[in-house]
N, C-alpha and C positions, 0 to 999 in steps of 0.2 A: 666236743662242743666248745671247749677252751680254747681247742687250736683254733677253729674258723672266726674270732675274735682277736686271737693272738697274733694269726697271719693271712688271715681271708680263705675264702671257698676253696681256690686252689691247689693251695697248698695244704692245706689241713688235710685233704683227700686222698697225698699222693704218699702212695703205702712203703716205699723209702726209707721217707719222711718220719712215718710214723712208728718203722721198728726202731729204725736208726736211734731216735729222742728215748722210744721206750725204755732199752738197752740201757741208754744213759740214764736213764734218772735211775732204776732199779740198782744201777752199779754204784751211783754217784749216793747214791742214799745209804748202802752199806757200807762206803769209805768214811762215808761222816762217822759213821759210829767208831770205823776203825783207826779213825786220825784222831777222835774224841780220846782216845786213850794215850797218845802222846801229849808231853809238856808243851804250850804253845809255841816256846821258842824254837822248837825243832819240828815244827809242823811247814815252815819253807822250805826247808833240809830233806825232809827224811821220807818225802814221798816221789823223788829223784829214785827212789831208789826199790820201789813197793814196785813190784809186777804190774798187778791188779792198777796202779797206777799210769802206769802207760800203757793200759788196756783203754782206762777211759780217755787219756786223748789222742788215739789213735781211733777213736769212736766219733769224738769230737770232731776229725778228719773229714769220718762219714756225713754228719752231720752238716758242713761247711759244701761236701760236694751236693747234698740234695739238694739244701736251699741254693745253688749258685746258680744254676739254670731260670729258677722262678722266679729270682733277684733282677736276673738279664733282660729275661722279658718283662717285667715292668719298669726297667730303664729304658728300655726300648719305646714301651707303650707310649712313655713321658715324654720322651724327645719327638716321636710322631705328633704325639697330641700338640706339642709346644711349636712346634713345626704351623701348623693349624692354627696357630692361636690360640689353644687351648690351655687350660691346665689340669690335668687328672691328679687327683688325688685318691687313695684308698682307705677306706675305714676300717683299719684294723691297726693293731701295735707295732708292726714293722714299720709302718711309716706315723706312727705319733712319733715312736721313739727318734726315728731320725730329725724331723719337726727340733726334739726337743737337744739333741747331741750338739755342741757345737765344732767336736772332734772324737775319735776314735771309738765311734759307735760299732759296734758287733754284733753283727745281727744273731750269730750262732749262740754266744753266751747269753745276749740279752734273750732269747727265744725260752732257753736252758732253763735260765733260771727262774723265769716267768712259770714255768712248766713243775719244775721242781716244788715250789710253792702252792701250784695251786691245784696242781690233778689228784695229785693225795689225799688231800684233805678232803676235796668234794666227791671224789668218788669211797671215802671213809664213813661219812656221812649218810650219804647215797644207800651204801650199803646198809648201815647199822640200821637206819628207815625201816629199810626192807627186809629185816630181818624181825625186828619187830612189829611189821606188821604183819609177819607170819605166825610169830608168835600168838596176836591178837585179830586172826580173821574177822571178827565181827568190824574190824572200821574197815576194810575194805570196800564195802558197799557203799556207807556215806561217803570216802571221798572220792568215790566215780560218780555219786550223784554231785557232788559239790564241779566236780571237772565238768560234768556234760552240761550244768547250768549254768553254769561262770562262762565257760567259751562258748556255748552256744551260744549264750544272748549278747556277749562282747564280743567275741574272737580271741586272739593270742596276741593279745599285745601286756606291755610291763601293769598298764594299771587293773589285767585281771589278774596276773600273779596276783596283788595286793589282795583280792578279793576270795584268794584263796584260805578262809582266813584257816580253816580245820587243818589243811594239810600244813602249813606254818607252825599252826600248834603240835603238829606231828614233831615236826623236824625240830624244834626248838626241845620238845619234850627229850626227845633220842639224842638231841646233845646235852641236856641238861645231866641225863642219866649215864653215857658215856660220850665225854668229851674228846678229842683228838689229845689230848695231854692233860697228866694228873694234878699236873701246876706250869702255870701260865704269868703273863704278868710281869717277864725279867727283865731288873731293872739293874741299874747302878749308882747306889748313892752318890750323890756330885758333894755333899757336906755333911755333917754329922745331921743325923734329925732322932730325936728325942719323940718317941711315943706316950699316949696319955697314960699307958700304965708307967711309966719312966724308965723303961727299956733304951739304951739306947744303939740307934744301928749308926756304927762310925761309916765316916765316907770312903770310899771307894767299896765299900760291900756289897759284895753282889747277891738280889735277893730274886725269889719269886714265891707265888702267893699260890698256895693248893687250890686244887677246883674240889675237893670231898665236900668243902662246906655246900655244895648244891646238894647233896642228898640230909642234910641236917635239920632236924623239925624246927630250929629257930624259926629258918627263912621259909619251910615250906609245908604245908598240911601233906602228913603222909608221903614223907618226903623219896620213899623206895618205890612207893606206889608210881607205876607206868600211867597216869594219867592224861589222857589225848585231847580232851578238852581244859585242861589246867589254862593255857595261854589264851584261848578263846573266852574265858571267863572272864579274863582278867582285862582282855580288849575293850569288855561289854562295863569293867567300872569307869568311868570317864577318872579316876584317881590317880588310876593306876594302866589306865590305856596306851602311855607311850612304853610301857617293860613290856608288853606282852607281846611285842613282833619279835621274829626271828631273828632280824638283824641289832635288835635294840641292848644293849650292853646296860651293865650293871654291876656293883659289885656283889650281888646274890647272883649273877648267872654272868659268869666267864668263858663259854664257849667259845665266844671270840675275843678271849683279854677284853680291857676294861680302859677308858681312857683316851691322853691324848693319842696314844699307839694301838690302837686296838686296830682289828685287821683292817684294813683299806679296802679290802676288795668284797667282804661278806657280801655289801649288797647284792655285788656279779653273781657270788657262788649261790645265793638264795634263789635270786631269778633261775639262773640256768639250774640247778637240781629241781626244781618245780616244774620246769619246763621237761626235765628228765622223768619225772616220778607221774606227771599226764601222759606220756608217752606208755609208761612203765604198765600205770595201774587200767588203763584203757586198752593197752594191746595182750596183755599178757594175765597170767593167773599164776602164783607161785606158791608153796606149800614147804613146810620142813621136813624132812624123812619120816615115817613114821617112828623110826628108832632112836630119834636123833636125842640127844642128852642136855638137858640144863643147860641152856647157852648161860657163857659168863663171858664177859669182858676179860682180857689177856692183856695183863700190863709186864709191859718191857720197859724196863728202865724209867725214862718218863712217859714213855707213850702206853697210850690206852687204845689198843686193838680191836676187831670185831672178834669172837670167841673164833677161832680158825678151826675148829671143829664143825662149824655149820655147815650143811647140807641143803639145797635147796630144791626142789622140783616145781621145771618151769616149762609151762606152756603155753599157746598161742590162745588170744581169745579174738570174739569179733568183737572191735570196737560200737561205740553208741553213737560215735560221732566219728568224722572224719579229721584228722589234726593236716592234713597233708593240705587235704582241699580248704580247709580253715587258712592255712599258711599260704596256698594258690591266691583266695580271692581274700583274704582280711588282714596281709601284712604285705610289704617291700623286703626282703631278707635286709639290706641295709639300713631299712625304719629299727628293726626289730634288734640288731646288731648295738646300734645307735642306744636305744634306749634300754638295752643289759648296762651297759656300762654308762650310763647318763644316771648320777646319783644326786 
């Protein structure tokens, strides 16, 4: 779902493409940890020299031959169309990026990293959802009735995500309770700043701020408690109406850092896992083993896992509604493209 924004219908399809990337980010994501254990200064040096190193850009290789074909033909398209008097333009990050380059743009790294940043996360999220809501079958029901009356009576466009409001509270609940990272927030003192306890943190100190305090009863009633309604409550006080979206940052709820820096893209990954989890909870039925054990959260280092012992059992159901023929007669893919990433 990230690619067909990232590079358009196209290409996001073309299966190449998408072991090629796969590959990389799974390898690219294990070298971080494994170059995190070198001194900075020897992190230009010493991966010259790492196998596993010139595995990934010999990948990168791969990577540059998928995209160059798809590249060609929409240089192609452009020069016809321009031919014509036209100008085509595409809506997708291949060509904002270029838009915005005024030299040495790459479309393979820009692609990479785009990638790197954001399938993770959202399919981490994605998952820990859907794990939790196996834990807790009884919300399955209201939020198929919330999906068949929200699109049925609007369609699928971004302002019924909005009116999703339970499943929101879903997703906000499962990061509240396990976040992508145990502490978030890293910064760099630029001067000395003095705290009201008179702590002081000298400059250049690099800090970051735990996410534990989301499970802490200062900031929350029952604050272990898996509550699926908690955000929806909190929608409905007009006091406190702007914390209780998904996207909406705070210092009681860090899921997505807090701030001038907080993620840039939440609003994308909100729409598109909504758009993933109607698909999900309409087409399919899922359950946990019967044997399965006490899911816990698995922290590594600073990341915070799905318990990797999970088990799932998933089947096919009939939908209530059709999202296909929704998408046929109640959107343009380019309307719908447009307004994920229109924040």
């Amino acid at each position: 779902m990230s690619s067909l924004v990232f590079m358009g219908e196209e290409l996001c399809r073309d299966q190449e493409w998408i072991e090629a990337s796969s590959d990389w980010i799974k390898l690219g994501f294990h070298l971080r940890d494994v170059m995190g254990q070198y001194p900075r200064w020897m992190r230009p040096y010493i991966h010259w020299l790492m196998p596993s190193c010139w595995k990934l850009r010999k990948m990168l290789k791969r990577i540059r031959a998928a995209l160059e074909p798809h590249l060609q033909r929409r240089e192609d398209a452009k020069a016809a169309a321009l031919k014509q008097g036209k100008i085509l333009k595409y809506n997708d990050c291949i060509e904002w990026f270029g838009q915005e380059y005024e030299e040495g743009y790459d479309v393979a790294v820009s692609q990479m990293t785009l990638s790197l940043v954001a399938n993770h996360t959202t399919s981490d999220l994605t998952l820990q959802t859907m794990l939790d809501l196996a834990i807790r079958p009884e919300l399955l029901a209201p939020l198929r009735e919330e999906i068949i009356r929200v699109l049925g009576e609007h369609g699928l466009r971004k302002t019924s995500l909005y009116k999703l409001k339970l499943m929101d509270s879903v997703l906000k609940e499962s990061q509240r309770l396990k976040p992508v990272m145990i502490a978030t927030f890293r910064r760099l003192a630029t001067q000395d700043v003095r705290l009201s306890d008179g702590f002081l943190i000298k400059k250049d100190t690099r800090i970051v701020f735990e996410n534990t305090h989301m499970w802490d009863e200062k900031y929350y009633e029952n604050p272990l408690d898996y509550d699926a309604w908690r955000w929806v409550k909190m929608r409905e006080d007009p006091s406190s109406e702007h914390l209780g979206h998904l996207v909406s940052t705070s210092a009681n709820h860090m899921g997505f850092s807090h701030g001038q820096h907080s993620c840039p893209g939440r609003f994308f990954a909100a729409n598109e896992i909504k758009i993933a989890l109607c698909h999900l909870l309409l087409k399919y039925e899922w359950k946990l083993l019967d044997d399965s054990p006490e899911l816990k959260p698995l922290i590594v280092g600073m990341g915070i896992l799905p318990d990797p012992r999970a088990r799932l059992l998933v089947r096919r159901r009939t939908p209530e509604i059709d999202l296909e023929s929704l998408e046929a007669e109640g959107f343009d893919r380019e309307i719908i493209v447009t307004e994920l990433i229109d924040t």
